[in-house]
Backbone as numpy.savetxt, mean C-alpha at the origin, in Angstrom:
# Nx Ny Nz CAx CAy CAz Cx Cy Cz
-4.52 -2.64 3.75 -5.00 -1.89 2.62 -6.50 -2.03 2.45
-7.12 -3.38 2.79 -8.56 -3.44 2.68 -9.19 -2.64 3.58
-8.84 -2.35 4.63 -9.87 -1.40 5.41 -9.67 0.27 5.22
-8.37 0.14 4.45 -8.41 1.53 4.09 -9.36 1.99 3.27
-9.03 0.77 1.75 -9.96 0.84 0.59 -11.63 1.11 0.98
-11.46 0.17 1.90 -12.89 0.00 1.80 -13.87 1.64 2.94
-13.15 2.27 4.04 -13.41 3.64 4.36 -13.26 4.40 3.57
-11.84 4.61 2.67 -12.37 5.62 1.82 -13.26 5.73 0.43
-13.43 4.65 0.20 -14.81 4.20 -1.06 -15.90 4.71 -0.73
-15.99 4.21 0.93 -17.18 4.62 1.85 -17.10 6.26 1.94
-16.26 6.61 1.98 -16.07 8.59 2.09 -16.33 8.75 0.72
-16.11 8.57 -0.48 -16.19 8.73 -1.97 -17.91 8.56 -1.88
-18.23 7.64 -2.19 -19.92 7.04 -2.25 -21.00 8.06 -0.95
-20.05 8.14 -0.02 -21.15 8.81 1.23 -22.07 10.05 0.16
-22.85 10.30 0.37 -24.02 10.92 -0.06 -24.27 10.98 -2.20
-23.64 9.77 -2.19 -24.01 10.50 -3.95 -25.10 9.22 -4.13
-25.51 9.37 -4.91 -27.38 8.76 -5.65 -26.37 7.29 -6.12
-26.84 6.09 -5.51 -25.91 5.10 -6.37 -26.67 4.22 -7.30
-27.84 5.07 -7.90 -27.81 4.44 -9.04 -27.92 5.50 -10.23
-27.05 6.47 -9.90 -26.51 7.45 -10.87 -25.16 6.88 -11.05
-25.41 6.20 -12.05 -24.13 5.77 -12.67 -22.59 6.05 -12.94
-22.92 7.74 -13.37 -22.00 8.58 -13.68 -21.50 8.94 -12.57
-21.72 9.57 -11.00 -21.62 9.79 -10.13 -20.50 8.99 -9.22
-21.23 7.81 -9.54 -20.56 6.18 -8.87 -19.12 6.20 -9.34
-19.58 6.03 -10.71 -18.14 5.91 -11.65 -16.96 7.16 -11.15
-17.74 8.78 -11.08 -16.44 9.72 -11.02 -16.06 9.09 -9.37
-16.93 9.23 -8.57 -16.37 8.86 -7.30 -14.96 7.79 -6.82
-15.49 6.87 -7.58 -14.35 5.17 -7.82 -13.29 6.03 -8.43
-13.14 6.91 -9.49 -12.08 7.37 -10.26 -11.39 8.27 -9.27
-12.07 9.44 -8.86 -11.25 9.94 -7.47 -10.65 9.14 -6.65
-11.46 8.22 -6.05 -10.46 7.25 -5.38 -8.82 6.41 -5.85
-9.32 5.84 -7.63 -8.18 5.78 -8.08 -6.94 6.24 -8.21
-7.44 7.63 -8.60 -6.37 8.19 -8.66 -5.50 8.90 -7.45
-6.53 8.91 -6.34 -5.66 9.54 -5.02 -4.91 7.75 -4.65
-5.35 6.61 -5.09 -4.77 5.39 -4.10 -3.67 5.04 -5.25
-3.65 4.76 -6.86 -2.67 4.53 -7.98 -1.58 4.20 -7.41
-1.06 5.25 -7.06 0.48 5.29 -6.63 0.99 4.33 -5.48
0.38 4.49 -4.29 0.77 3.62 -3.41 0.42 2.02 -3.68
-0.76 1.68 -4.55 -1.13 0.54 -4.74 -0.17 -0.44 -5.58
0.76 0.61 -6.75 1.48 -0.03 -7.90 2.47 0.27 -6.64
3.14 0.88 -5.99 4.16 0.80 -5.04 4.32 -0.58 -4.28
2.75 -0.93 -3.76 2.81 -2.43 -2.47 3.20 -3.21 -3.34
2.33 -3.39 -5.27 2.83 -4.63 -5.62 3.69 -5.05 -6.39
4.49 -3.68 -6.68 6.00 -3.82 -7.18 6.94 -4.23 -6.47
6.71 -4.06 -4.97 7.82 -4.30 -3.89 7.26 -5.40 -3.73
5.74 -6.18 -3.69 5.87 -7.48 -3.48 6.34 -8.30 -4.46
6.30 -7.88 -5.60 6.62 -9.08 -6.78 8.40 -9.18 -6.66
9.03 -8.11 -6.20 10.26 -7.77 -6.13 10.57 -8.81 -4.67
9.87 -9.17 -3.69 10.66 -9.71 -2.63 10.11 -11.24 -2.86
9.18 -11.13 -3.41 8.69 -12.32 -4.29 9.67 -13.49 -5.15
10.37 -12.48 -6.35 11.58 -13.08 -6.80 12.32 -13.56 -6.10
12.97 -12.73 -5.00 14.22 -12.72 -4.56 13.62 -13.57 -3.52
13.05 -14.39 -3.10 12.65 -15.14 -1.78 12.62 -16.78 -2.62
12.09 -16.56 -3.85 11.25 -17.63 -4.40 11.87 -18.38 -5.77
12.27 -16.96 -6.32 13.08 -17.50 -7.77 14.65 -17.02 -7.95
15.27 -17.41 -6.92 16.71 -17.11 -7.37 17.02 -18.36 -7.26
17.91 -19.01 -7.76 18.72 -20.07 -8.16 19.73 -20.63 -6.86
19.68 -21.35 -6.22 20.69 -21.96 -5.32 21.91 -21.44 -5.25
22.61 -21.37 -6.12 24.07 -20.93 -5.23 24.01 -19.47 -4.97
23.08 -18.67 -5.69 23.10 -17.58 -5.17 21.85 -17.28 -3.88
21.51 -18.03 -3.32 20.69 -18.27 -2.35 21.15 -17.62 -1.16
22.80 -18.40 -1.23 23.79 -18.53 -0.81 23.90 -16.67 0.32
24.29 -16.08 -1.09 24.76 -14.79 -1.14 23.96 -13.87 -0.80
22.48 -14.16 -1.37 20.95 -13.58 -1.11 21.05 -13.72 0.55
21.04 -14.53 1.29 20.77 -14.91 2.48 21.99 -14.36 3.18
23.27 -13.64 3.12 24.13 -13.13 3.56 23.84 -11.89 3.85
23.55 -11.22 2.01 23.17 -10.00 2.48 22.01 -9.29 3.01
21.37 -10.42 3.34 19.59 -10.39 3.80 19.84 -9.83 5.28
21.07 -10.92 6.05 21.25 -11.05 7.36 22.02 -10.35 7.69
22.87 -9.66 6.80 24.19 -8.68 7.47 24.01 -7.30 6.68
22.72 -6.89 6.53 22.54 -5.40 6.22 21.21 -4.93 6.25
20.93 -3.77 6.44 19.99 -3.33 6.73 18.82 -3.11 5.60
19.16 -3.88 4.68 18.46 -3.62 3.29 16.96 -4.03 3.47
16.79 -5.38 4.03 15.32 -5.87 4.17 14.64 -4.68 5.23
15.32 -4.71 6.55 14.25 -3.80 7.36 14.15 -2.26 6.29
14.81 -1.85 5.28 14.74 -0.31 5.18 13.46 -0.65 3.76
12.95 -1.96 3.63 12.41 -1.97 2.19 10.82 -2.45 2.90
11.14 -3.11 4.79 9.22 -3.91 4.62 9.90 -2.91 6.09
10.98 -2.91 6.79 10.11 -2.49 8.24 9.94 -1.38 8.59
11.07 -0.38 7.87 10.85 1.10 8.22 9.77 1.68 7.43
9.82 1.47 6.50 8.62 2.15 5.15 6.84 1.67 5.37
7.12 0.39 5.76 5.46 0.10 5.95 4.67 1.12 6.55
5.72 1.09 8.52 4.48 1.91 9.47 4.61 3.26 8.94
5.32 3.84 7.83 5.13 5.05 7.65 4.28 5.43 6.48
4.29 4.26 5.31 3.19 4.26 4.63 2.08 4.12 5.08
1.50 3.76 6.09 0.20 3.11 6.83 0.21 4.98 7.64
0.98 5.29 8.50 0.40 6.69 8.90 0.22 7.91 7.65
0.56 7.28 6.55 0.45 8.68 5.70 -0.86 8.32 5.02
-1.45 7.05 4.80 -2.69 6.33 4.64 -3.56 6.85 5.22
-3.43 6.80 6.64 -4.51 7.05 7.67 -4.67 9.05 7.57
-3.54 8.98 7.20 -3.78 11.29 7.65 -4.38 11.59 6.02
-4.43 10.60 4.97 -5.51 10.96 4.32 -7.24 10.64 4.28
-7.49 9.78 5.10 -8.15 9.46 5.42 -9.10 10.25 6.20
-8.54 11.52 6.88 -9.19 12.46 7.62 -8.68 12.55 9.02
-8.98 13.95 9.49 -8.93 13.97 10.90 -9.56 13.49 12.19
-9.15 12.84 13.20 -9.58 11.76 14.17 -9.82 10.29 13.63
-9.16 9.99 12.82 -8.88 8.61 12.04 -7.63 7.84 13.33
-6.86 8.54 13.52 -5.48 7.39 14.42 -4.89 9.04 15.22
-4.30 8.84 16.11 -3.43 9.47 17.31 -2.30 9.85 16.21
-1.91 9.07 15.63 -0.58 9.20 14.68 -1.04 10.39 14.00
-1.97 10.89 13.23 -2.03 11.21 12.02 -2.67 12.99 12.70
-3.00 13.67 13.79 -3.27 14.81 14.47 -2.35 15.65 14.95
C-alpha cells in the first residue's frame, strides 16, 4: 500500500504550486477519496483476523483452528482477494504501471 500511496500522491501533487495551500489540500482530498474504501477495507479485515488469531479464548481455539485448516475460508479472505486487490490498485494507477493491468 505504501508505494502505491506514495505514486499516486506523487500523480495528485505532480504539477500543482505546493505552497498553495488550497491546491495541496484539494489534491490529498482527491486522493482520499479515490483510496477511502479500499483503505477501511485492509483494516477491517486486519483487525478481523487480528481477533480471531489473537483474542479468542482457548477452547475455542480448538474449533478456530479446524475450520482454519479444513476450509477454504482463510485463502478466499488474504489469498484470493489480495493479488486481485493489488491489480485493481495498479490499473488505477495508470497505463504501463504492471503487465497485469493493459
Amino acid at each position: 500500500m505504501s508505494s502505491y500511496d506514495g505514486y499516486f500522491i506523487g500523480q495528485r501533487l505532480h504539477g500543482i504550486d505546493l505552497s498553495d495551500k488550497t491546491a495541496v489540500l484539494r489534491a490529498l482530498e482527491e486522493y482520499e477519496v479515490i483510496q477511502l474504501h479500499h483503505t477501511t477495507s485492509q483494516v477491517n479485515g486486519a483487525y478481523f483476523l487480528g481477533q480471531l488469531f489473537h483474542h479468542v479464548p482457548f477452547p475455542l481455539t480448538l474449533l478456530r483452528d479446524c475450520f482454519l485448516d479444513w476450509t477454504g475460508f482463510l485463502q478466499g479472505q488474504v489469498g484470493d482477494r489480495n493479488p486481485q486487490e493489488i491489480i485493481a490498485q495498479l490499473s488505477t494507477m495508470g497505463p504501463g504501471v504492471s503487465p497485469y493491468t493493459e
